[in-house]
GUTI-234310 format. One record per residue (C-alpha): residue in one letter; z, y, x. Coordinates in nm, 3 decimals, decimal comma. Layout:
% GUTI-234310
res; up; north; east
A; Z; Y; X;
...
% end
This chain:
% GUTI-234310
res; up; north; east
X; 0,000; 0,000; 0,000;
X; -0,042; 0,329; 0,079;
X; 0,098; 0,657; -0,010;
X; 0,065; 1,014; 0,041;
X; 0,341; 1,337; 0,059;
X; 0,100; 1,468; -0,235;
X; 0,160; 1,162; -0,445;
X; -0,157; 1,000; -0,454;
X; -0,095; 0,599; -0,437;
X; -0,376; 0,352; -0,279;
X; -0,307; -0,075; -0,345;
X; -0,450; -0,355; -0,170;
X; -0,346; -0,674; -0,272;
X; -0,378; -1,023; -0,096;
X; -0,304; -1,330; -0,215;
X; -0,234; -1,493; 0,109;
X; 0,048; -1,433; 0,380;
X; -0,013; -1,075; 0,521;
X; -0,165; -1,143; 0,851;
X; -0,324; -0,881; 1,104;
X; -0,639; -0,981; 0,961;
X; -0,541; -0,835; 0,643;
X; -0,352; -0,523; 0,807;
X; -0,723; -0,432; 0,981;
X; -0,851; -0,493; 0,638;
X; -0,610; -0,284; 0,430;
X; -0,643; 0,012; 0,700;
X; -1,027; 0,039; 0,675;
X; -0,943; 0,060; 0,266;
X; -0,726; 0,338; 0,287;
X; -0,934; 0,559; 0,536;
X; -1,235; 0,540; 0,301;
X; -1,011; 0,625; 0,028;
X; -0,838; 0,894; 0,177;
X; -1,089; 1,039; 0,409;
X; -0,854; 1,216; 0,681;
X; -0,688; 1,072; 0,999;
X; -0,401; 0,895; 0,880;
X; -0,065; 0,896; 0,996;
X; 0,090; 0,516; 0,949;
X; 0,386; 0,447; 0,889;
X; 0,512; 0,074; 0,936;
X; 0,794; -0,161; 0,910;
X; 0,845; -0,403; 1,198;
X; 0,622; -0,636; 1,011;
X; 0,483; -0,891; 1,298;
X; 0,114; -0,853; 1,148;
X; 0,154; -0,461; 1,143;
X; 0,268; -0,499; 1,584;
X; 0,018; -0,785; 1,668;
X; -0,225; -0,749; 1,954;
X; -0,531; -0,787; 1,714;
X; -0,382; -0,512; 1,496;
X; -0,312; -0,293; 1,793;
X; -0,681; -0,324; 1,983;
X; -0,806; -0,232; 1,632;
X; -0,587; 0,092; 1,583;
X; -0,602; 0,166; 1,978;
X; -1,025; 0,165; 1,933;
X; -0,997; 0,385; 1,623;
X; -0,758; 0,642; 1,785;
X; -0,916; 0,935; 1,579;
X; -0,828; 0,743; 1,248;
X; -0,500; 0,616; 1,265;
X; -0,148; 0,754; 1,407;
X; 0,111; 0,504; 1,387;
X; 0,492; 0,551; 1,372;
X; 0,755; 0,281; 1,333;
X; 1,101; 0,283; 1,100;
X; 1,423; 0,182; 1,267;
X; 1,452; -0,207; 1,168;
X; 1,631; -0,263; 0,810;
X; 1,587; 0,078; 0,721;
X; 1,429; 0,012; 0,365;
X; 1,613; 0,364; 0,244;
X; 1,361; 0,544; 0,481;
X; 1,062; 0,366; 0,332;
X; 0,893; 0,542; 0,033;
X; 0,651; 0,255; -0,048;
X; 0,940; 0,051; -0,096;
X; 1,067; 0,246; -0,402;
X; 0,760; 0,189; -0,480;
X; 0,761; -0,156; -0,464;
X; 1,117; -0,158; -0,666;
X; 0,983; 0,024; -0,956;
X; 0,643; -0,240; -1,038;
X; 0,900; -0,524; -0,965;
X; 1,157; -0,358; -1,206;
X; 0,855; -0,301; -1,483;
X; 0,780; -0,693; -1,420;
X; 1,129; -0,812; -1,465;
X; 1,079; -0,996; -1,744;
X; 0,707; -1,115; -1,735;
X; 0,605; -1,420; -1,737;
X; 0,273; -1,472; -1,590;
X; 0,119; -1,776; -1,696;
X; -0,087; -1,764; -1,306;
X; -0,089; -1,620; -1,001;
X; -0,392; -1,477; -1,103;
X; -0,197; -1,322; -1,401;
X; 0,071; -1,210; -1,210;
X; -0,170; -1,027; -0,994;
X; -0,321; -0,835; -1,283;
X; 0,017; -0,729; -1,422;
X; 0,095; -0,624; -1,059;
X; -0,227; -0,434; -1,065;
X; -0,164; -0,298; -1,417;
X; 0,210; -0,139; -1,297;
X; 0,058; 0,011; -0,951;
X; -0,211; 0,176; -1,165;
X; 0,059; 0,328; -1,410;
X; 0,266; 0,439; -1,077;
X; -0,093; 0,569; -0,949;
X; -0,095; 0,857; -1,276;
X; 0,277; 0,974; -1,135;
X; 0,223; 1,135; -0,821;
X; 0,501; 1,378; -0,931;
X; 0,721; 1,019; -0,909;
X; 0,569; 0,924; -0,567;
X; 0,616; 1,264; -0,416;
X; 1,011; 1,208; -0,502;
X; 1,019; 0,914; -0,365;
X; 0,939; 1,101; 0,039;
X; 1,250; 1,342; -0,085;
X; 1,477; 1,072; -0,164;
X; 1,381; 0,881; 0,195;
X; 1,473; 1,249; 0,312;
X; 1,134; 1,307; 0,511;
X; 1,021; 1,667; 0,532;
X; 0,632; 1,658; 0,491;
X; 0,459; 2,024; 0,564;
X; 0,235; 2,077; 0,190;
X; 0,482; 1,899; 0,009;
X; 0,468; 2,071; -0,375;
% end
């Protein structure tokens, strides 16, 4: 997932274990969606600090800045409010598939997607100071 200080939201889902395959994948996403240099923040994910995902943001130095939070420091995260809100709106669904539970995950990441106003209080909350904040 990926978020911006102006509360736009951008999801890519996989279905598989997130590997650095995936990570190159989901970076490529957001820079066509977002269309500026982007500044990436990561958790200590092993995919997000693997070689293969390093050559690839090391080659693209124009497009991607990356910045690591302190380990267990989910409070300083804002994607993972985000994450707690969809899983709270899914509490009690029961998806018949995975390919069900994907589109209800879908369905509650869109809804989040027409709240930037909710996103953008999500970076206050994590207490991160982003210059153009509204």
């Amino acid at each position: 997932m990926a978020i911006t200080p102006d509360g736009r939201l951008y999801a890519r889902h996989f279905r598989t274990p997130i590997s650095s395959r995936c990570v190159i994948l989901a970076l490529r996403f957001f820079r066509r969606k977002v269309g500026a240099p982007l500044l990436v923040v990561w958790d200590r994910l092993n995919a997000h600090r693997s070689r293969a995902t390093m050559d690839f943001v090391s080659a693209h130095a124009q497009d991607y800045t990356v910045a690591y939070l302190p380990a267990y420091a989910p409070e300083l995260n804002p994607e993972e409010q985000c994450n707690a809100l969809v899983k709270c709106a899914m509490a009690n669904a029961l998806p018949g598939s995975v390919a069900d539970l994907h589109r209800l995950a879908r369905r509650e990441f869109c809804r989040l997607q027409g709240q930037p106003e909710m996103i953008v209080s999500f970076f206050r909350h994590a207490g991160l100071s982003v210059a153009g904040l509204p």
